[in-house]
C-alpha positions as CSV (number, residue, x, y, z in Angstrom):
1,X,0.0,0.0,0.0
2,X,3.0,2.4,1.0
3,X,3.8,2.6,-2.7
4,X,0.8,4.1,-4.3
5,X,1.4,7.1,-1.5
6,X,2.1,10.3,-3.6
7,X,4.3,13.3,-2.8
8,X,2.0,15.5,-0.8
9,X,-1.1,12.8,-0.1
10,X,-1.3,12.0,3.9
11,X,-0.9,8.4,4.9
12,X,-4.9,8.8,5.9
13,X,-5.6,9.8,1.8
14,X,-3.6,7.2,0.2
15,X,-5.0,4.5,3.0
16,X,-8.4,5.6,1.8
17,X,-7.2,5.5,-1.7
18,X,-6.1,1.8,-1.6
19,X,-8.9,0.6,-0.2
20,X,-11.0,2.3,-3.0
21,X,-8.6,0.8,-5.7
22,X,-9.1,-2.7,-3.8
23,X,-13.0,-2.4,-4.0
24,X,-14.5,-4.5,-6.6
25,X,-17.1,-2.5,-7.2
26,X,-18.5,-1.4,-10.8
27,X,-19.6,2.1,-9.7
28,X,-15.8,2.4,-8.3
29,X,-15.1,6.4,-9.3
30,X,-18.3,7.6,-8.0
31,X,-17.1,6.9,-4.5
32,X,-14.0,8.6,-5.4
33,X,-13.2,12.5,-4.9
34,X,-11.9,14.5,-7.8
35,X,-8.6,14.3,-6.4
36,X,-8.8,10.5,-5.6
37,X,-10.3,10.3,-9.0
38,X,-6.7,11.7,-10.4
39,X,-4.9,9.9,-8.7
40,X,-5.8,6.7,-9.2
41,X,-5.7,7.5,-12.9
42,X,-1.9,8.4,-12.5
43,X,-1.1,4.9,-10.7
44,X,-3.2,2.7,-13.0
45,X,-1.4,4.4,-15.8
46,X,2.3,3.6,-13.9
47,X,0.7,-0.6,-13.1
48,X,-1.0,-1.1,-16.6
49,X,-1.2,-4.8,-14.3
50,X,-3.3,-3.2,-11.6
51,X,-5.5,-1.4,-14.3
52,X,-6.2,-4.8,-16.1
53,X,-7.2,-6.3,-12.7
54,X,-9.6,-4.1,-11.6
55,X,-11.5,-3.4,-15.1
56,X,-11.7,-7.5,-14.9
57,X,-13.2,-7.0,-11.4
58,X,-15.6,-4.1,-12.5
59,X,-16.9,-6.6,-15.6
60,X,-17.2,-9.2,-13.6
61,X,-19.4,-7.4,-11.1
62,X,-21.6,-6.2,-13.6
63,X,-22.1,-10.1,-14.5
64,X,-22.6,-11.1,-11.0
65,X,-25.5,-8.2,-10.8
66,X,-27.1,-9.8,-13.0
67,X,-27.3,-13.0,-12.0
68,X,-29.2,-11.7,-8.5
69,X,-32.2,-12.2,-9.7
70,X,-35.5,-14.4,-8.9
71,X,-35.3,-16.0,-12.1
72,X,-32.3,-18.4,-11.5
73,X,-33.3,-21.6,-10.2
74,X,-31.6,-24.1,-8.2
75,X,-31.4,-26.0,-11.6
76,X,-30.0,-22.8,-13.4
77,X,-27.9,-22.2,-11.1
78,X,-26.0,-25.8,-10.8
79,X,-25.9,-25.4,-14.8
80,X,-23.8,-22.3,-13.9
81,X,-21.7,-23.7,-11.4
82,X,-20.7,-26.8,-13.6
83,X,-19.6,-24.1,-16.5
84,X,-17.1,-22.5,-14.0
85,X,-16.2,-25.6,-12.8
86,X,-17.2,-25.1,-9.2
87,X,-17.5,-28.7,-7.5
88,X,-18.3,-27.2,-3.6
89,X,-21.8,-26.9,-4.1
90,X,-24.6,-24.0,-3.9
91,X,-24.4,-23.4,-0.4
92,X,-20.8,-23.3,-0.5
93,X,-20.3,-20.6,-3.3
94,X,-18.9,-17.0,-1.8
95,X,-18.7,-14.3,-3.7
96,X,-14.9,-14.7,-3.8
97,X,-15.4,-18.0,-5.3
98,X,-17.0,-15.8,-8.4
99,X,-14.3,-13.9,-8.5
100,X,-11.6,-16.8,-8.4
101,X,-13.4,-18.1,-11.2
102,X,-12.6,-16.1,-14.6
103,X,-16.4,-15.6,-15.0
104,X,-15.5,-13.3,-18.0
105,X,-14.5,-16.1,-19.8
106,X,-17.3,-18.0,-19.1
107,X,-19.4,-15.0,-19.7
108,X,-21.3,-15.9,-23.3
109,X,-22.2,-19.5,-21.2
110,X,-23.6,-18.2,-18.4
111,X,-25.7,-15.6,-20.0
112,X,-27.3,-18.0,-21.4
113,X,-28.3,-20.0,-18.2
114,X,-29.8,-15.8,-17.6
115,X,-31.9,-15.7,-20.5
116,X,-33.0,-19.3,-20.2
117,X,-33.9,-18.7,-16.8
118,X,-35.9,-15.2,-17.4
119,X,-37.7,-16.9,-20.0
120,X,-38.7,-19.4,-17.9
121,X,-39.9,-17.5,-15.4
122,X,-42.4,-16.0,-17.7
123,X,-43.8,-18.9,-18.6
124,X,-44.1,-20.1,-14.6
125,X,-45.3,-16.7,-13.9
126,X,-48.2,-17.9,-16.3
127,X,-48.8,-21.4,-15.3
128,X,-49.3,-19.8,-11.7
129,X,-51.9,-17.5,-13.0
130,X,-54.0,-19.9,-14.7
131,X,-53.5,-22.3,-11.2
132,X,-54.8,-19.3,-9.6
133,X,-57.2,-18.5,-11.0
134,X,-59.3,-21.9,-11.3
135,X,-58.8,-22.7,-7.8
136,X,-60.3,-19.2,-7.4
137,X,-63.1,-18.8,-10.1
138,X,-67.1,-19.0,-9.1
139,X,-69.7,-19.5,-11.1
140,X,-72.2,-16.9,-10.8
141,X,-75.6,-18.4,-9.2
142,X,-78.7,-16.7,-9.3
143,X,-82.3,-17.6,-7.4
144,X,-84.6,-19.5,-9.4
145,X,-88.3,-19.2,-8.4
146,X,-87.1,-19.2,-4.8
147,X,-86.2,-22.8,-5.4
148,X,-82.8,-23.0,-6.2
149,X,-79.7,-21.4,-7.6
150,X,-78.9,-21.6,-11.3
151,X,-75.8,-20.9,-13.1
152,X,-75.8,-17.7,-15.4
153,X,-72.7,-15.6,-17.5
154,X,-71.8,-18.7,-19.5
155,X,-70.1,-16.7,-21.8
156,X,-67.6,-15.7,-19.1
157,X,-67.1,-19.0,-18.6
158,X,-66.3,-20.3,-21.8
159,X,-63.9,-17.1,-22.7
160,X,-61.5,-17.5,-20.0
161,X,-61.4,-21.5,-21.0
162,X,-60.8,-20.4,-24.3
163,X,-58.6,-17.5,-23.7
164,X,-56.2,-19.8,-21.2
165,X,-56.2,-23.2,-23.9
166,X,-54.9,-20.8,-26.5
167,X,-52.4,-19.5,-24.4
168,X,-51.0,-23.1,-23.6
169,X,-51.5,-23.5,-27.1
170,X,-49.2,-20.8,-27.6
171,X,-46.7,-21.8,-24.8
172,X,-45.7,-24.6,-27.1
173,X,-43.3,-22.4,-29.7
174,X,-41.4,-21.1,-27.0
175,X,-38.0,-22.2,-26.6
176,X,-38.5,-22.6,-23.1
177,X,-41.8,-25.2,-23.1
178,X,-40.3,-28.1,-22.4
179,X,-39.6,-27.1,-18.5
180,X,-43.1,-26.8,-18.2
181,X,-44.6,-29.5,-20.9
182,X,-45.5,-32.2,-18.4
183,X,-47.8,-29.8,-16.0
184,X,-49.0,-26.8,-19.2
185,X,-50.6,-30.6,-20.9
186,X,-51.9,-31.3,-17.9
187,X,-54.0,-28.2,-17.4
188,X,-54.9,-28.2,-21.1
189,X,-56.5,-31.4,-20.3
190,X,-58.1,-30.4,-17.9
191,X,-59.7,-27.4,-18.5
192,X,-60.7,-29.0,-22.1
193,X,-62.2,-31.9,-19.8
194,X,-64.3,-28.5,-18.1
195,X,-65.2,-27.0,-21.0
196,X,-66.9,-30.2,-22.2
197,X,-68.3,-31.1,-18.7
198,X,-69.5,-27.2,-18.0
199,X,-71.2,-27.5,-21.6
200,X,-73.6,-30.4,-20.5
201,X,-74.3,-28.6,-17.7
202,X,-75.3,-25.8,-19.8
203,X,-77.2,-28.0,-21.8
204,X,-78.8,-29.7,-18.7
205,X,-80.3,-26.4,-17.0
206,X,-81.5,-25.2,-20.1
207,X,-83.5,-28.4,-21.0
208,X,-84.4,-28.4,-17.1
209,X,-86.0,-24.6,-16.9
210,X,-88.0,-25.5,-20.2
211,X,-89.5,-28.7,-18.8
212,X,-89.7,-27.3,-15.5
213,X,-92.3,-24.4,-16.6
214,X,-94.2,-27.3,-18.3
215,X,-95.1,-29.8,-15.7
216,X,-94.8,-27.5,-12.8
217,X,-96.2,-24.9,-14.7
218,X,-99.4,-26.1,-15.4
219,X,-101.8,-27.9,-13.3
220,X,-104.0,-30.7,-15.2
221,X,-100.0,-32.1,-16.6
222,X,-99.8,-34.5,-14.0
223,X,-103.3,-35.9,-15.0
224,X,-102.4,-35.4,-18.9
225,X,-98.5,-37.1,-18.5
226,X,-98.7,-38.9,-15.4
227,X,-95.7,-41.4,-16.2
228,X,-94.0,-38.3,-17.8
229,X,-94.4,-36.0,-14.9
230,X,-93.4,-38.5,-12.6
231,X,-90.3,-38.6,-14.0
232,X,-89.1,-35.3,-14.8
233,X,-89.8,-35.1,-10.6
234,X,-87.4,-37.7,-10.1
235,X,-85.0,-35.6,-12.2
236,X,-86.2,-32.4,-10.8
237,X,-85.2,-33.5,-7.3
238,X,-81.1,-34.4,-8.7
239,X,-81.1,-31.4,-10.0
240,X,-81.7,-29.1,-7.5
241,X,-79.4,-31.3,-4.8
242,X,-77.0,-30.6,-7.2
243,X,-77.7,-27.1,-7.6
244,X,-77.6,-26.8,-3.5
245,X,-74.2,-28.6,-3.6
246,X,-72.7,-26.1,-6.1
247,X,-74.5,-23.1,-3.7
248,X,-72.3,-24.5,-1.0
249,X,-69.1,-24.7,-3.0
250,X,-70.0,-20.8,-3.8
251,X,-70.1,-22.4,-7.3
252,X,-65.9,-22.6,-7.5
253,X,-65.3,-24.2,-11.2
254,X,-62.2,-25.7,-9.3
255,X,-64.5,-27.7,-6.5
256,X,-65.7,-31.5,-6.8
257,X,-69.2,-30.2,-7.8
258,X,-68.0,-28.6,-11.3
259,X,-64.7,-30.4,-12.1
260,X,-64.6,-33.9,-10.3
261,X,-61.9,-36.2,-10.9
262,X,-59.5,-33.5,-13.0
């Protein structure tokens, strides 16, 4: 340290000075004065070695910024330790350890581990909304002559189903899918599997409000269709227990009542 003192610096100004030049640290001449900023010019220039060192530091910080990020994964992140050949472990790796490890020349490698990992994470980012969002969505009930709750905004329905297949539809040109392959074709099963099972139930309560204003409707029907009316009574009856089980769900798409056995 003694031999980066100047003529005319104070042992407390060139102490202060090395231990700037010593910090790693990209942003290194903003926590320098103007005269600290000269003079560390003037002794990089005399140790063109010194000069080479630190620039090498201040790139690889700039790397090492970027890899603090959410995005890297435990699996990313062994990728990146087996391309700088770094045999310890996760837990193990210091920030020395980085900087031991020529990460420059590794640079082009590991960036790519970064843009793997960010595009990943967009597609995860994704997969959790549509998770989300099913375990979340309810159907929206209304009262029905004071007898029972029945389903109503289909159309909603349908267009987030629609809207979330042809996203997973879409999921499957990125270069990043197959991470996710295994659980996006599981989802695209199953809300497929809902949008089949939600249109019979369409079907069903519109078939069962026609035929319910007929032989409850009108009183001489059970004289006129007796065998008929008894059985639309018998199906009556299932469908309003059903009805009262998807009222106590709060009509959640994601509950036994709506999507049982996905």
């Amino acid at each position: 340290m003694s031999s980066l003192r100047t003529a005319g610096s104070s042992a407390s100004e060139s102490a202060n000075f090395c231990m700037c030049v010593k910090a790693p640290n990209a942003t290194i001449f903003f926590f320098l004065s103007i005269k600290h900023q000269t003079l560390l010019h003037t002794h990089l220039t005399q140790h063109p070695g010194m000069s080479t060192h630190i620039k090498g530091l201040i790139k690889d910080n700039l790397l090492i910024a970027d890899l603090k990020t959410d995005a890297l994964k435990d699996r990313h992140w062994e990728e990146i330790l087996d391309i700088i050949n770094f045999k310890q472990g996760l837990t193990s790796l210091t920030l020395g350890d980085l900087w031991n490890c020529n990460l420059t020349k590794n640079e082009p490698a590991i960036r790519d581990q970064l843009n793997q990992a960010q595009g990943e994470m967009a597609l995860q980012e994704f997969m959790k909304s549509v998770k989300q969002y099913w375990a979340a969505a309810e159907l929206e009930l209304v009262v029905f002559k004071n007898k029972c709750n029945v389903i109503r905004g289909w159309d909603d329905i349908f267009s987030q189903i629609d809207e979330h297949l042809n996203s997973l539809t879409s999921m499957k040109m990125s270069p990043f899918y197959k991470t996710f392959e295994v659980d996006a074709t599981a989802w695209e099963s199953k809300l497929r599997a809902a949008s089949t099972l939600l249109d019979a139930s369409m079907d069903g309560q519109r078939r069962w409000v026609y035929l319910e204003g007929i032989f409850f409707g009108a009183g001489d029907i059970q004289q006129l269709l007796p065998q008929e009316y008894s059985r639309f009574k018998s199906i009556d009856s299932e469908f309003v227990a059903l009805m009262k089980k998807a009222s106590q769900s709060r009509g959640r798409v994601g509950r036994r009542v709506w999507i049982s056995g996905l």
